[in-house]
N, C-alpha and C positions, 0 to 999 in steps of 0.2 A: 504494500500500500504506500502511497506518496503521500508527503509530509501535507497537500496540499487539500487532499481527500479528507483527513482527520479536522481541517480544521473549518469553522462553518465560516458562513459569506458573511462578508464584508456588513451588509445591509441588514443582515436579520441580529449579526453582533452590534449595531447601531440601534435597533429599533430595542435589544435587551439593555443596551446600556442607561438610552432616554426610557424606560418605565423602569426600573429595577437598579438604578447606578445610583442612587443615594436613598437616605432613610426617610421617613417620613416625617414632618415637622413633629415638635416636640409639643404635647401636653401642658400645660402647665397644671399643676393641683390645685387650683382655685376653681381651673374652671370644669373638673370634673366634679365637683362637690355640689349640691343641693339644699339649701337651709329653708323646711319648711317647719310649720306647727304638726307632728303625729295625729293629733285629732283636732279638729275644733272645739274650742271652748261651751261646755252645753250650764247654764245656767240653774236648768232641773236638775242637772246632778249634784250644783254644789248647793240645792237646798234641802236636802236630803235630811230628817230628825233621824238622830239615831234610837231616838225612844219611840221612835214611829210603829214598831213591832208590838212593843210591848201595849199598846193601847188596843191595836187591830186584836190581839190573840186576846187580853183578859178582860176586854169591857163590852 
């Protein structure tokens, strides 16, 4: 085989170099981060008695 066989064209080594010849930009960690509230704030729940049981079951 000839040294010339083994190695690929010219054109298809260019078209690998422009997709695949450098890395891809860089991330920063800011912007892969997300800050929201886990729930919304529910107003019926913080008025919640905790003696509210004992009324329902003994009276």
């Amino acid at each position: 085989m000839a040294q010339d066989e083994k190695r690929p064209s010219d054109a298809a080594e260019a078209g690998r170099r422009a997709r695949f010849g450098r890395l891809p930009e860089r991330v920063r960690l800011e912007d892969t981060v997300q800050v929201k509230p886990a729930t919304v704030p529910d107003p019926a729940r913080d008025a919640y008695d905790s003696h509210d049981w004992l009324v329902r079951t003994c009276l």
